[in-house]
TIGUVEX-48390 format. One line per field, with one value per atom (N, C-alpha, C): residue in one letter; x, y, z; atom name. Coordinates in nm, 4 decimals, always signed. Layout:
BEGIN
residu: A ...
east: X ...
north: Y ...
up: Z ...
atome: CA ...
//
This chain:
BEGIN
residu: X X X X X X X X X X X X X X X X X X X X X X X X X X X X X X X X X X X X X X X X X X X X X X X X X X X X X X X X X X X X X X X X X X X X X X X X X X X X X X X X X X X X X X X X X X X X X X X X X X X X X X X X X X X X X X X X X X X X X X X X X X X X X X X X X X X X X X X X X X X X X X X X X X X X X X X X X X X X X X X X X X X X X X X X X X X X X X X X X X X X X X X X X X X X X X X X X X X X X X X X X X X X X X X X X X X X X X X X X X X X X X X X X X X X X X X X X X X X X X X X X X X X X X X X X X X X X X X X X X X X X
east: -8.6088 -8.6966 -8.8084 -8.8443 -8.9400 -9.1329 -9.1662 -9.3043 -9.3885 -9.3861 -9.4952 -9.5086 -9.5995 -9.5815 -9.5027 -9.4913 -9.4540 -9.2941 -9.2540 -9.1115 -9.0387 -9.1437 -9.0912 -9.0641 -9.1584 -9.1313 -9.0204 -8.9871 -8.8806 -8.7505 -8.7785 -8.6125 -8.6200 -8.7346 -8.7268 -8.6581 -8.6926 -8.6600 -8.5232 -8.4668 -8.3476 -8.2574 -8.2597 -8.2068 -8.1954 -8.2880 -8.2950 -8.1889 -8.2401 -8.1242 -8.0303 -7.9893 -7.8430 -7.7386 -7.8408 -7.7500 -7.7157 -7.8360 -7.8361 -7.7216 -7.6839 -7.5813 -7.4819 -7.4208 -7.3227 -7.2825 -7.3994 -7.3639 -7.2692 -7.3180 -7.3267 -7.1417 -7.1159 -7.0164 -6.8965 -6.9579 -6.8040 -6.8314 -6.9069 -6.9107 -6.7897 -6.8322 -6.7712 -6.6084 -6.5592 -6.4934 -6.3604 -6.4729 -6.3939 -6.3381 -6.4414 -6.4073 -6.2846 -6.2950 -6.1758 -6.0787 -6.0511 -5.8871 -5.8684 -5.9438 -5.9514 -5.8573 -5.9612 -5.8449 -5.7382 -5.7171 -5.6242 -5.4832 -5.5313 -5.4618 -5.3562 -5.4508 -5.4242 -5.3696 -5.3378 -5.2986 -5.1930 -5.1426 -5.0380 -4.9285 -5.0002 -4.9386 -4.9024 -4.9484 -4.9072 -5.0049 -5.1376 -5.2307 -5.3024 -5.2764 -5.4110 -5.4883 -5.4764 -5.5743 -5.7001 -5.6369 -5.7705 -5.8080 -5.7490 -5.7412 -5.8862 -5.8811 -5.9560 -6.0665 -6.1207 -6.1894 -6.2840 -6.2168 -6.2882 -6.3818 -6.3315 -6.3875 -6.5483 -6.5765 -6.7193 -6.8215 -6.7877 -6.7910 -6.8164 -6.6704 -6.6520 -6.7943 -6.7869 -6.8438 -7.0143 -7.0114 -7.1473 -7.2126 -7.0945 -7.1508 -7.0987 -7.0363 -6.9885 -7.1451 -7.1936 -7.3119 -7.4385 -7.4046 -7.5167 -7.5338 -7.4186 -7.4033 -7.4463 -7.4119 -7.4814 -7.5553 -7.6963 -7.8279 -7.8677 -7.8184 -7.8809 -7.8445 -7.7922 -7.7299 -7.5956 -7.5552 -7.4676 -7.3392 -7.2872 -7.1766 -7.2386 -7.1595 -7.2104 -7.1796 -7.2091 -7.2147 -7.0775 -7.0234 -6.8901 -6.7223 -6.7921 -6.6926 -6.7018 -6.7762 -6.8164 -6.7674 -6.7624 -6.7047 -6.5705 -6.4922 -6.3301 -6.2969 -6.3658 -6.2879 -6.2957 -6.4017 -6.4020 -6.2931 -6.2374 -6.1654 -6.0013 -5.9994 -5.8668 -5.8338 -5.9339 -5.8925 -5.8589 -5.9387 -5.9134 -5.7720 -5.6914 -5.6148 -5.4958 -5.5289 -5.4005 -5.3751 -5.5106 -5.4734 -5.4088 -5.4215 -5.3901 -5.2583 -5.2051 -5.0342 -4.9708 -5.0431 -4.9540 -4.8827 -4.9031 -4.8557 -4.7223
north: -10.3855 -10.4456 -10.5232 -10.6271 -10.7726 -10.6697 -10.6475 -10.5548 -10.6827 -10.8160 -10.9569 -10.9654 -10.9669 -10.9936 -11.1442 -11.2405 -11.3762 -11.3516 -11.2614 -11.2460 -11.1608 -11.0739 -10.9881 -11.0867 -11.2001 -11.3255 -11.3780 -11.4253 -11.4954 -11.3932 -11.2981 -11.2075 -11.1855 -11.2177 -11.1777 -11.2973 -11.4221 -11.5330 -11.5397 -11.5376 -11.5750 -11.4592 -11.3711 -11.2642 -11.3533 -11.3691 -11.4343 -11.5974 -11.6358 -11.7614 -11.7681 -11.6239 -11.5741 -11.5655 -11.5270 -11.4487 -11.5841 -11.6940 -11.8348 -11.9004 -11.9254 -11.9807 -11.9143 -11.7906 -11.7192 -11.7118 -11.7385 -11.7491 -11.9244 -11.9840 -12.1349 -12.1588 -12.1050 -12.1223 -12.0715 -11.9365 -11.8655 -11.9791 -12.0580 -12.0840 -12.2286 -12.2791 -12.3992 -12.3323 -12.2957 -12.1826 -12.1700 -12.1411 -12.0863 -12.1753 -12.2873 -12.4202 -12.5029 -12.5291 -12.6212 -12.5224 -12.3604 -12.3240 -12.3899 -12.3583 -12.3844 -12.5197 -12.6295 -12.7628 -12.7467 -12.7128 -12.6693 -12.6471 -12.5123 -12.4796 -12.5494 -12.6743 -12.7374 -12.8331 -12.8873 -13.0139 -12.9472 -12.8370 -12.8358 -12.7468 -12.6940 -12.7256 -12.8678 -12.9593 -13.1076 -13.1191 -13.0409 -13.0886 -13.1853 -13.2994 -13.4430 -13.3820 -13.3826 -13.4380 -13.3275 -13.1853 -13.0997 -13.1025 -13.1134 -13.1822 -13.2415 -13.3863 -13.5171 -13.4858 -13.3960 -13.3158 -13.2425 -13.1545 -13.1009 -13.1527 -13.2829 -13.3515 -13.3830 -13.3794 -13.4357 -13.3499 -13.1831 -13.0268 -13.0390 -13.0484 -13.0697 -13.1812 -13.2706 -13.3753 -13.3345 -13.2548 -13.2371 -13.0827 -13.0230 -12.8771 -12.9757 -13.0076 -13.0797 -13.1382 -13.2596 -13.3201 -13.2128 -13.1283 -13.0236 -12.9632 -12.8990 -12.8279 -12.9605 -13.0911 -13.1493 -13.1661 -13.1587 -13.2005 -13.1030 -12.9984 -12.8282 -12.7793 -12.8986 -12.9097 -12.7386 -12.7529 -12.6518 -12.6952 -12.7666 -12.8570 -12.9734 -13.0511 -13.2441 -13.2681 -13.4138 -13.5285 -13.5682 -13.5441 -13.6212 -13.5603 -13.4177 -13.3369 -13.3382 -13.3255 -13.3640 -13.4715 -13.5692 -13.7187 -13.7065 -13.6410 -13.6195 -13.4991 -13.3794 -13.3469 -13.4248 -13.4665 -13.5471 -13.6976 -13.7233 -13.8120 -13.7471 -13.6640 -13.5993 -13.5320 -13.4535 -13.4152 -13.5262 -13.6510 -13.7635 -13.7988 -13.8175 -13.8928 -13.7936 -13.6426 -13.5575 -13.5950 -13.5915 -13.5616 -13.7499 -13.8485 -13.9661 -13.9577 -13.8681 -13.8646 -13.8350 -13.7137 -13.6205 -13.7303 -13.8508 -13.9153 -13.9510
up: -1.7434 -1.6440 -1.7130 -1.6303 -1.6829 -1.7324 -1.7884 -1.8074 -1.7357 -1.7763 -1.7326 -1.5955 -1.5394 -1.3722 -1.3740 -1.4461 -1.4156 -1.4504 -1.5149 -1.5251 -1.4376 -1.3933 -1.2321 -1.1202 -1.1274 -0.9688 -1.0528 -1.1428 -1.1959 -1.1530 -1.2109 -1.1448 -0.9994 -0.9216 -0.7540 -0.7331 -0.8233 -0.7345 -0.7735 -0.8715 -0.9279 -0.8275 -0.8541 -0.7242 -0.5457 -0.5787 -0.3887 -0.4031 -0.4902 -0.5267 -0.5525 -0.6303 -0.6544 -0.5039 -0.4085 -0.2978 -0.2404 -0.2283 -0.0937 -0.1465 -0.3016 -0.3712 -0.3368 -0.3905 -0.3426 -0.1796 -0.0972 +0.0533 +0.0853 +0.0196 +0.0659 -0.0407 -0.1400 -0.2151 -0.1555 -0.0642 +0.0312 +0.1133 +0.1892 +0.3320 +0.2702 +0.1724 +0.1165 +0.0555 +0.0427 -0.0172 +0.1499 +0.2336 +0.3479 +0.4440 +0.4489 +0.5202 +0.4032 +0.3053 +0.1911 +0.2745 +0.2559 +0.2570 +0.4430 +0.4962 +0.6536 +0.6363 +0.5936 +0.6170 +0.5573 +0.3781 +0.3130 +0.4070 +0.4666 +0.5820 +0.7079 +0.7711 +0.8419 +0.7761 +0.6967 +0.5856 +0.5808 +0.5249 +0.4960 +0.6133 +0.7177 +0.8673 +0.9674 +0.8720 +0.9093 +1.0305 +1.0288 +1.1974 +1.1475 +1.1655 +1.1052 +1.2055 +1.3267 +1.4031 +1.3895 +1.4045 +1.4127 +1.2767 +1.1566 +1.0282 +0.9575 +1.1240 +1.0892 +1.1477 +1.2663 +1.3650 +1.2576 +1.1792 +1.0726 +0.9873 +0.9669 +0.8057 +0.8419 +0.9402 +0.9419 +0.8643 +0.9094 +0.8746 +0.7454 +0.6775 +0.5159 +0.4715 +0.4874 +0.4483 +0.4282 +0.5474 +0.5819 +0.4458 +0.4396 +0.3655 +0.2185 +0.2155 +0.0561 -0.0119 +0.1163 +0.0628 +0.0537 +0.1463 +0.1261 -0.0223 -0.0533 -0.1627 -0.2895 -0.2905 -0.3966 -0.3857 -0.2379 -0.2362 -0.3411 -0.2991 -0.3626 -0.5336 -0.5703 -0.6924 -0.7249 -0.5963 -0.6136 -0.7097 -0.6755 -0.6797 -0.7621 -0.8448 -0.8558 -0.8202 -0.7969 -0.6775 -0.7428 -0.8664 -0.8944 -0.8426 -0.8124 -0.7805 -0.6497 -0.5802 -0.4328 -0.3797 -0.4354 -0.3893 -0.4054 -0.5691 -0.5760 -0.4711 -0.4453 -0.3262 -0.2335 -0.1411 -0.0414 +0.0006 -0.1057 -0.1285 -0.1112 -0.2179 -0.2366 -0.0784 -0.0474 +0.1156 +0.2534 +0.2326 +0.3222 +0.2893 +0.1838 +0.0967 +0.1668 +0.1056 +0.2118 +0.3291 +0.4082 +0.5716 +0.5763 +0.5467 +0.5928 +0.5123 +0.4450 +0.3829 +0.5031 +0.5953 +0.6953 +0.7901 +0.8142 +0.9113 +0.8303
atome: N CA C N CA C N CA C N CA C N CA C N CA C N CA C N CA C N CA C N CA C N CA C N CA C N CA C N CA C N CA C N CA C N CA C N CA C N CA C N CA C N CA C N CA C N CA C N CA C N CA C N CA C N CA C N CA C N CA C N CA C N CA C N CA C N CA C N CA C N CA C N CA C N CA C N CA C N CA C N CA C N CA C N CA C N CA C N CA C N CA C N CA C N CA C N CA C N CA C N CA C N CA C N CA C N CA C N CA C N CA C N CA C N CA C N CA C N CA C N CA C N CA C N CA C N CA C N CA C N CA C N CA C N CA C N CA C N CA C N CA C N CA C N CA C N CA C N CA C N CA C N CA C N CA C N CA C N CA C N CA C N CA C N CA C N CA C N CA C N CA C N CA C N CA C
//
């Protein structure tokens, strides 16, 4: 354990940041298999219904530097690219 009071707020915070990351990584995590899912059940449409969703937690996660913005853009791409194969 931290003895410095400034290294005790450093492990409170890193703890509390640990969990918001780990929350936001399942939520991103849970929505990809979701379309995943539907892509390869051939549903464009509820598919295409979805992507706004994706788009929206994808850019989130790079505001928050969860994710980079470079990997964020290749999924976002690679998932549009599936669902417009299904036709």
């Amino acid at each position: 354990m931290p003895n410095i009071d400034s290294a005790r707020k450093a492990l409170r915070q890193s703890k509390v940041r640990r969990t918001r990351n780990i929350k936001r990584k399942n939520a991103l995590k849970v929505i990809l298999k979701k379309v995943n899912l539907l892509i390869s059940e051939k549903k464009s449409e509820k598919a295409k219904a979805l992507m706004p969703e994706i788009q929206k937690t994808l850019d989130k996660s790079a505001k928050v530097h969860l994710l980079k913005k470079n990997k964020v853009s290749r999924t976002k791409s690679r998932i549009e690219k599936a669902i417009s194969r299904i036709k």
